[in-house]
C-alpha positions in Angstrom: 108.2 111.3 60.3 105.5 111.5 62.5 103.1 114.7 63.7 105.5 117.2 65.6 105.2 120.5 67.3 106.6 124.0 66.4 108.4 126.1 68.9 110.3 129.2 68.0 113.1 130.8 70.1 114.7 134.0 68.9 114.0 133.4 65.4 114.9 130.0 65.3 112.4 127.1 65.1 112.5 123.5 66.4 110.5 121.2 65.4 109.4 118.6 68.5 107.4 114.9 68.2 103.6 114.5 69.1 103.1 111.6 71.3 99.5 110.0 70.9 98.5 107.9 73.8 96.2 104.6 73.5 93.2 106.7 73.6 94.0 109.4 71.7 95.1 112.3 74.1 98.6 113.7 72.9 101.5 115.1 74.6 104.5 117.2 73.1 107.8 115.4 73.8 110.7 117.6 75.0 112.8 114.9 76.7 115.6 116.6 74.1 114.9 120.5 74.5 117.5 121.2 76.7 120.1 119.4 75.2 118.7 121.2 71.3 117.6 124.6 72.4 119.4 125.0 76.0 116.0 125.6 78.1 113.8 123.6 79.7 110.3 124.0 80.9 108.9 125.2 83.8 105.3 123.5 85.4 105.0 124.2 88.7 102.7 121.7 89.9 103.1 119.5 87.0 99.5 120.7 85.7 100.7 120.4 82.3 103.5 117.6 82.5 103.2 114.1 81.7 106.1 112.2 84.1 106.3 108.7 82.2 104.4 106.7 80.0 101.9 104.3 81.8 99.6 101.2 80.7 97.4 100.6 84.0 95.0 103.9 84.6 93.2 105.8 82.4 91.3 108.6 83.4 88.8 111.3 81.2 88.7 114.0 83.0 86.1 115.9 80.9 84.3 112.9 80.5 84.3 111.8 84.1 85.5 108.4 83.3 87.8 106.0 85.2 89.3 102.6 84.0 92.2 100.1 85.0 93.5 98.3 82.2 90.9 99.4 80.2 88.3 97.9 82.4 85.8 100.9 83.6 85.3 100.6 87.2 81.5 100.4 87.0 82.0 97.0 85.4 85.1 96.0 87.9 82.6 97.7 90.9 79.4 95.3 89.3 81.8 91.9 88.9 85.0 92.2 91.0 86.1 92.2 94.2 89.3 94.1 95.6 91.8 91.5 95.4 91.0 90.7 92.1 91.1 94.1 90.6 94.4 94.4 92.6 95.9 91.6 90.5 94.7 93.0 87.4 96.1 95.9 88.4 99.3 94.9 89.0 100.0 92.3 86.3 98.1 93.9 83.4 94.9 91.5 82.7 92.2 89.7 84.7 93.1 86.4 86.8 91.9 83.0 85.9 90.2 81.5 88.8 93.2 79.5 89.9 95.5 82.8 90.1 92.8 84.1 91.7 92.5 81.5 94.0 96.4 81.5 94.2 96.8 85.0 95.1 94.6 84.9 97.7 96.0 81.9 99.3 98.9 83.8 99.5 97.3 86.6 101.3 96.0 84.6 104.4 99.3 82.9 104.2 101.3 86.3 104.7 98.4 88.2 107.3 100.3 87.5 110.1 103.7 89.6 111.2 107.0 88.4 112.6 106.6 88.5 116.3 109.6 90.7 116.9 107.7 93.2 114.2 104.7 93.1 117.3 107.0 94.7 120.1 107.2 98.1 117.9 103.7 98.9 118.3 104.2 99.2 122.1 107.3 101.5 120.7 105.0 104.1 119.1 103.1 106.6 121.7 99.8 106.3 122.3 99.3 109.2 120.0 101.1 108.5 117.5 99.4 108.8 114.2 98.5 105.6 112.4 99.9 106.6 108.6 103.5 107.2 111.1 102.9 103.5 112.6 102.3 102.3 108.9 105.4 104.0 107.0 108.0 102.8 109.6 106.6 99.0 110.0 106.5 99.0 106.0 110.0 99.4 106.5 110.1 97.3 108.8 108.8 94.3 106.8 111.6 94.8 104.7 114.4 93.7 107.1 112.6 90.3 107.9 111.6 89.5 104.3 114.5 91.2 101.8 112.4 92.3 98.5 114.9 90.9 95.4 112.9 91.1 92.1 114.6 90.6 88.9 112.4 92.1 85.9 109.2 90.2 84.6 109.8 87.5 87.0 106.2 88.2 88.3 105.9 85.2 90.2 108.1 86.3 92.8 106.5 90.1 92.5 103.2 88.1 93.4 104.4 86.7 96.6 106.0 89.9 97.7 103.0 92.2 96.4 101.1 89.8 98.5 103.1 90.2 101.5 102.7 93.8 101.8 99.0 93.7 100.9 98.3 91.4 103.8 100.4 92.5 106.3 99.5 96.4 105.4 95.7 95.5 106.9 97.4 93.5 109.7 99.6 96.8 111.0 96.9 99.0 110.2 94.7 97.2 112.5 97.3 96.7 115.4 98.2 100.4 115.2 94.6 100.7 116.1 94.1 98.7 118.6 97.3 99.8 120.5 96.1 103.6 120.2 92.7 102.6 122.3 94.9 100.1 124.4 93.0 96.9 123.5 95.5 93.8 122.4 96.5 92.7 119.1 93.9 90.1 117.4 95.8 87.5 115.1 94.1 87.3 111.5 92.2 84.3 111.1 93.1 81.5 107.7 89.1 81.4 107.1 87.8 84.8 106.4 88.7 87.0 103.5 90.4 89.9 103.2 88.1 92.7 104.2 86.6 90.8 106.9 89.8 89.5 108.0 90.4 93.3 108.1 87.2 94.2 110.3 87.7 90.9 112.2 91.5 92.1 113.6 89.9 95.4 114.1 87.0 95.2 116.2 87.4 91.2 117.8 88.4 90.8 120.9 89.8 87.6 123.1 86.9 86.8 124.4 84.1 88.7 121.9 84.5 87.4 118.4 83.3 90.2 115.7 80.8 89.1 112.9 81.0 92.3 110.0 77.6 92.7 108.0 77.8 91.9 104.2 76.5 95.5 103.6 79.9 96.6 105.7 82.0 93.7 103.9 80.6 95.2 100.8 81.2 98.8 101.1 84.7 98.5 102.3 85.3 96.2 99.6 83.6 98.9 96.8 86.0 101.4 98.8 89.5 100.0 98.3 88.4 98.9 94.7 87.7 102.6 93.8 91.0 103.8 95.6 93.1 100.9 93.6 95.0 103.4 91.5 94.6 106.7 90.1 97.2 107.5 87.6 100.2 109.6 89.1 98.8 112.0 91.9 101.0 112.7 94.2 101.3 109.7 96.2 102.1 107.5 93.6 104.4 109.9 91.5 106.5 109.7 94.9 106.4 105.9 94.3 107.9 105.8 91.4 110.3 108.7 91.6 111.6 106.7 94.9 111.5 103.1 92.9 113.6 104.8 89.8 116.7 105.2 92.2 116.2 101.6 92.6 114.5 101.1 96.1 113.0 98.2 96.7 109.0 97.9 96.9 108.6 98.5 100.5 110.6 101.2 100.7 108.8 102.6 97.7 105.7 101.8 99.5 106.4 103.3 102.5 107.5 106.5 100.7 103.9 106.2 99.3 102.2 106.6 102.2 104.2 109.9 103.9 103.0 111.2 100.2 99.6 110.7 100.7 99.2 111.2 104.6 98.9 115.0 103.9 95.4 117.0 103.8 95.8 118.0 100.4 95.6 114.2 99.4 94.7 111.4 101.4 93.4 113.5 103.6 90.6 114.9 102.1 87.9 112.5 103.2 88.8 113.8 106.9 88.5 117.3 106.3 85.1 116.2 104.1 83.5 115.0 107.2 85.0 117.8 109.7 83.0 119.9 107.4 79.8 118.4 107.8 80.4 117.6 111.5 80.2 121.4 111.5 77.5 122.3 109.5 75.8 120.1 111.8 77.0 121.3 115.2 76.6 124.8 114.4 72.8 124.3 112.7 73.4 125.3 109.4 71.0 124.5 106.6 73.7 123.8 103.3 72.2 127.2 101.7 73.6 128.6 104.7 76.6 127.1 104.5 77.7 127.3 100.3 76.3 131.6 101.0 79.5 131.5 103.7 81.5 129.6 101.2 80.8 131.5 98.5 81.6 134.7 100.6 85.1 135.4 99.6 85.8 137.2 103.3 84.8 133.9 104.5 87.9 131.5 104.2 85.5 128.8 104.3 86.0 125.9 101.5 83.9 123.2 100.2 85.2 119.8 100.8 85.0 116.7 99.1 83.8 119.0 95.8 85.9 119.7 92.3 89.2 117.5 91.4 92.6 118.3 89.7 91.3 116.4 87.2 87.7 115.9 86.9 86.0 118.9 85.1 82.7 117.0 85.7 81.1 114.2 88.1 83.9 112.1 90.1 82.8 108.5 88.5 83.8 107.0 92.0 81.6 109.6 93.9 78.7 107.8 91.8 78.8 104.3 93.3 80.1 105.6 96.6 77.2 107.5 97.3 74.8 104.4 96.3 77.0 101.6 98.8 76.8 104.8 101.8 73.1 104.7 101.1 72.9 100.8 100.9 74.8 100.7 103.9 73.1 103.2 106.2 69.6 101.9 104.9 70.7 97.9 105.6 72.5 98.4 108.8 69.5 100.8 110.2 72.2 103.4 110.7 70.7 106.8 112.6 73.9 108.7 110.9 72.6 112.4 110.4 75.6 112.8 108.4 74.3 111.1 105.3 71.0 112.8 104.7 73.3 115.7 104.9 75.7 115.4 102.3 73.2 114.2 100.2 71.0 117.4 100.9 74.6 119.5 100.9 75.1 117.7 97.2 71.7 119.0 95.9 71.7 122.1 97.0 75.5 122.4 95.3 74.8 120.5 92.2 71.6 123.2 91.5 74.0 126.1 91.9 75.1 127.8 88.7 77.8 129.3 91.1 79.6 125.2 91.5 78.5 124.2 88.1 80.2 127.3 86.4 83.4 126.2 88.5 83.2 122.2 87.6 83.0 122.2 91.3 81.0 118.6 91.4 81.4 115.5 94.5 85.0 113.3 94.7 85.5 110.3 95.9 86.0 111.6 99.3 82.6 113.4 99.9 80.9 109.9 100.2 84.2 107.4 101.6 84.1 109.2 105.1 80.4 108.7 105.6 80.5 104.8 105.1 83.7 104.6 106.9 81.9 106.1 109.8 79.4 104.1 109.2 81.7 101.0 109.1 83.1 101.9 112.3 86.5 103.4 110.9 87.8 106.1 113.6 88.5 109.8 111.8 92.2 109.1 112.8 92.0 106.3 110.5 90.4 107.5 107.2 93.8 107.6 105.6 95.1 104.3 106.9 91.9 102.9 104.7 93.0 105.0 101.9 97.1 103.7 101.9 95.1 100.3 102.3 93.3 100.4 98.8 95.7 102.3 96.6 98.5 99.6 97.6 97.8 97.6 94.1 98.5 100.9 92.3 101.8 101.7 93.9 103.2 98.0 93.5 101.7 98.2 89.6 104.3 101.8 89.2 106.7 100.0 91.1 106.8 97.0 88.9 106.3 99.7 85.5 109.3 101.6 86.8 111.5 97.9 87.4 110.5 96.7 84.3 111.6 99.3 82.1 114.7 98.3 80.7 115.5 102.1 79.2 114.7 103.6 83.0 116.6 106.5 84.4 116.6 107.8 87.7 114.0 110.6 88.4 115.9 114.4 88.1 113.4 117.3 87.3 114.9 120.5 86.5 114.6 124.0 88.3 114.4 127.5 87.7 116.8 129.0 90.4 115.8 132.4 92.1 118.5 132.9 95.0 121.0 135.3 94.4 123.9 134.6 91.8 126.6 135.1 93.7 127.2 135.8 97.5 130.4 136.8 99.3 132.2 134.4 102.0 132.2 136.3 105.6 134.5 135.6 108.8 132.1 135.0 112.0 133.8 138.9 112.9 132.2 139.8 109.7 128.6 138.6 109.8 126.4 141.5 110.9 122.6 140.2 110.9 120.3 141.9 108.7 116.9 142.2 108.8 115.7 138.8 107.5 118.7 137.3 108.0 
């Protein structure tokens, strides 16, 4: 028998298995407590819960160190590109060159959408948020092109995980261009993915647009470094939604109402709201970390400390190196740079953050280059649902694959009253708080 846990309840003690992971973390197993003690847990938040057992992202949190498939992403962000991390992602190793090849011929293949998919942009108001636009036409793709995959058949996973990566940039783009009332640009067989991206973004009948390499580059780095990130919120909703058995899309689509909230995908907006304001209003960033250090103040630090990381977000690293890169090749006069970098100093020097493990995320750098790409702020999370794509399909496919699944069914501690009495309409006086 292997290492196991003590727990004692009124007297009595149970003895429960040690899981050790690949890299040696550990985890107590009580997938049998309620059915040998009669309790179960309770986690709100899931701080201290670990949902499944996963083989595609590592993450040290103390260490600050991110890998996929045991590949860190400073090597995958020195040698890869985006699509092919994807496919490592999703299929568990690195591509030869002909599947790499492969799977990108199937991504210009699938860019463009059914022309009955076209007329629900002009459905949507104009003001209709993007990540809304996204979620439904995800759905949508599903009634044109019905996702059946049997387990390990990965060749038909590839076409269909290609299908939705393409056509995710090609709706992202047209929700754009119908929100500034500009017409839909058809992706184009000869450029690759990002610039097909920036192509159908910013092109125009009759003015062709030609991204930079530093712009290509950046936006590449950036979906690379948002490829997966084991199960935050977005992609725990993935795979609770896929363990009923949806298909991919529809897990997909679930993924993105996940992460369209402020607390997750759209932190990178609220990063650069901040510094738009420190800006506007003339602060110096001592200024500003005195008001948010002043607990009257309701004033937070964004883009600073992560659920996980107790030190220096890895991704922050080479995201603050391509938004320098960037700025510097593409002559940008962005103020907003200099500041987050000055912002980051003044932070980083300050026992008060350090004591806190309050150090820059990936979004204190992403907004700044996708400002400088040209990305509207309306838009930052569209990018985001863009790169982390290859990390829902890779749950997805984890979740299909298993053959001991189960649905999804946490537990609950209930606090409502016990029992209530039934009441005739004659009989049902409001009370206060009723």
């Amino acid at each position: 028998m292997g290492e196991t846990a003590k727990l004692e309840i009124d007297g009595e003690v149970y003895e429960l298995p040690v899981v050790q992971g690949s890299t040696g973390e550990k985890a107590i197993d009580i997938s049998k407590l309620r059915n040998t003690t009669g309790l179960i847990t309770l986690d709100e938040g899931y701080a201290n819960t670990g949902s499944c057992r996963s083989a595609i992202t590592h993450i040290d949190g103390e260490k600050g160190e991110l890998s996929y498939r045991g590949i860190p992403i400073e090597t995958l962000a020195e040698h890869s590109t985006f699509i092919e991390t994807a496919w490592l992602v999703i299929f568990g190793r690195l591509p030869t060159e002909l599947e790499r090849e492969h799977f990108s011929e199937l991504l210009s293949q699938n860019a463009a959408l059914h022309t009955q998919m076209r007329a629900h942009f002009a459905a949507f108001p104009e003001q209709a948020h993007p990540m809304a636009i996204l979620s439904a036409m995800i759905n949508a793709i599903s009634t044109h092109d019905r996702p059946k995959i049997a387990p390990d058949d990965d060749a038909t996973l590839e076409r269909y995980a290609a299908n939705l990566m393409s056509k995710v940039r090609t709706i992202a783009a047209g929700s754009y261009k119908t929100s500034i009332g500009e017409p839909l640009i058809y992706p184009r067989r000869d450029l690759l993915y990002t610039q097909n991206f920036l192509h159908m973004m910013f092109s125009l009948p009759y003015q062709e647009y030609e991204a930079s390499p530093q712009a290509v580059h950046a936006l590449n780095l950036f979906w690379l470094l948002h490829a997966d990130h084991e199960q935050n919120c977005s992609t725990s909703t993935v795979r609770m939604v896929a363990s009923g058995e949806a298909n991919l899309y529809a897990s997909c689509s679930a993924g993105v109402v996940a992460l369209w909230g402020g607390r997750h995908g759209g932190a990178n907006v609220a990063t650069v709201q901040m510094l738009q304001r420190i800006r506007n209003e003339g602060l110096s960033p001592k200024q500003f970390l005195a008001q948010v250090k002043d607990k009257e103040s309701n004033i937070r630090l964004s883009g600073f400390g992560h659920r996980i990381y107790k030190s220096y977000d890895p991704r922050a690293r080479l995201l603050e190196k391509a938004a320098t890169d960037l700025l510097d090749a593409t002559d940008s006069k962005d103020p907003l740079l200099p500041l987050a970098q000055e912002l980051a100093a003044e932070a980083l020097s300050d026992d008060y953050f350090a004591e806190r493990s309050l150090y820059p995320n990936v979004d204190f750098y992403s907004g700044v280059i996708l400002r400088a790409v040209g990305i509207p702020l309306n838009m930052f999370t569209v990018m985001f649902a863009i790169g982390r794509m290859p990390g829902w399909i890779a749950n997805w496919r984890e979740i299909n694959n298993d053959p001991n699944g189960r649905i999804y069914r946490p537990r609950q501690v209930y606090t409502g009253p016990p029992y209530v009495q039934w009441r005739e309409y004659a009989d049902r006086i409001s009370q206060p708080g009723e």
